[in-house]
N, C-alpha and C positions, 0 to 999 in steps of 0.2 A: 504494500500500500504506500502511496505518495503524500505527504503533505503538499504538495504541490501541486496537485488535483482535485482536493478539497473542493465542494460546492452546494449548496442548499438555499433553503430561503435565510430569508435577513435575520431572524431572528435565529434561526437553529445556527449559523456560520458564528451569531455574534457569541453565543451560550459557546460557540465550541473555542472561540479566541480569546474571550475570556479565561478558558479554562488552558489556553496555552499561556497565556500571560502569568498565571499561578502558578502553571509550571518552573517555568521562568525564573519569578520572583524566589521562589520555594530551592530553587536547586543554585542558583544565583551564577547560573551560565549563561555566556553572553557569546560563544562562538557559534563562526558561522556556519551552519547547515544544522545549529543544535532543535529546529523546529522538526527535523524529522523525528527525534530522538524522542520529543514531548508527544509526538502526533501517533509514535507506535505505542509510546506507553498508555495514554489516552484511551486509545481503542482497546490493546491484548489484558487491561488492566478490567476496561469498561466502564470506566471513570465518568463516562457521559451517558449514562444510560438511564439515569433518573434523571437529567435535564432537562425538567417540564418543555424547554423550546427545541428542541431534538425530538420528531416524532420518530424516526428509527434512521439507521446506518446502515448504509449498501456498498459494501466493497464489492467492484467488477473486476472481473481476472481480467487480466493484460491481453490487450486487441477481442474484447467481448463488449464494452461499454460504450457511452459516450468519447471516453478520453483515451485516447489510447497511447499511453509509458515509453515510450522506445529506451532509456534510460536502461529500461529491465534487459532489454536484448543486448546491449554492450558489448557481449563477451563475444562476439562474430559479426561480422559484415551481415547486412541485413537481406541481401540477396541468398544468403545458407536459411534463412529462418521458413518454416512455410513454406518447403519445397519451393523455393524460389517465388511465392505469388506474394509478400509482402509489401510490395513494390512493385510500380508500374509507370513503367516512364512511356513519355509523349513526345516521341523527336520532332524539332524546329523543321516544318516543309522545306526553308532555303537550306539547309545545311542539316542533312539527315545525322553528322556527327551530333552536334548541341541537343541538350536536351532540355524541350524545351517547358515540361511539368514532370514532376516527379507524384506520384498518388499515393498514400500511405494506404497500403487497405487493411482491415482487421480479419480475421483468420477465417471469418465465412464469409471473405474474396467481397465486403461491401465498403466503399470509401471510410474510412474515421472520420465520424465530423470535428473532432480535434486532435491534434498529434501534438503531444508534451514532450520537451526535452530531446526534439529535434538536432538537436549541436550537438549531440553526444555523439553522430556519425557522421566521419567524415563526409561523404559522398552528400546528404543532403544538407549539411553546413557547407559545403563548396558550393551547391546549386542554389540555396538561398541567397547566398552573395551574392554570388553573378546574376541571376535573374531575379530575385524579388525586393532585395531591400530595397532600391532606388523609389521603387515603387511603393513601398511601405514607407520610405522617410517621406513622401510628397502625400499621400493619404492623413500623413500625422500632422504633417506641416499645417495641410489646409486643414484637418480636424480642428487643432488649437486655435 
């Protein structure tokens, strides 16, 4: 499970960040990535399971959910995972080398509508660069 994927309504998110701030407070850690640390205790302890704004907790396995972890897959190139279907690239029509989308799909072969921790693999940390950030800075630019 991810703290980094965490997500609910307003009230159950704020009951559960409170409850990481006590963490926090309680263990008087302040390094970085210590929010996983609080987020596994949280949950295998069940620390949040009487928290009237918490109606229940749904951990999805990795490439089954909304969010899909690539973090978890690290240990190999993402093309070994999923008999090769985890991954689907879109080559550029002028230049059949470039590629021109990359697809994350989740393991019953349907697109992820989110992919977390993208930059853990090379291949789609190089293809973000080159094809989306420009596009993502001028999105945020005009957002603000």
């Amino acid at each position: 499970i991810c703290s980094g994927t965490t997500m609910g309504e307003q009230a159950a998110i704020e009951a559960y960040l409170r409850a990481m701030v006590v963490e926090s407070d309680e263990t008087k850690t302040v390094k970085q990535g210590a929010d996983q640390g609080f987020h596994n205790y949280l949950y295998y302890s069940n620390k949040l399971a009487n928290a009237k704004a918490i109606r229940e907790i749904i951990v999805q396995d990795q490439g089954y959910g909304l969010i899909n972890n690539l973090a978890a897959l690290r240990t190999k190139d993402l093309e070994e995972w999923g008999n090769g279907k985890i991954l689907q690239h879109v080559r550029d029509d002028k230049n059949a080398k470039d590629i021109k989308e990359i697809h994350v799909l989740n393991w019953n072969g349907a697109l992820s509508p989110v992919v977390h921790q993208f930059d853990r693999h090379k291949e789609l940390q190089k293809w973000w660069f080159k094809w989306k950030r420009k596009d993502f800075e001028k999105e945020w630019t005009e957002f603000k």
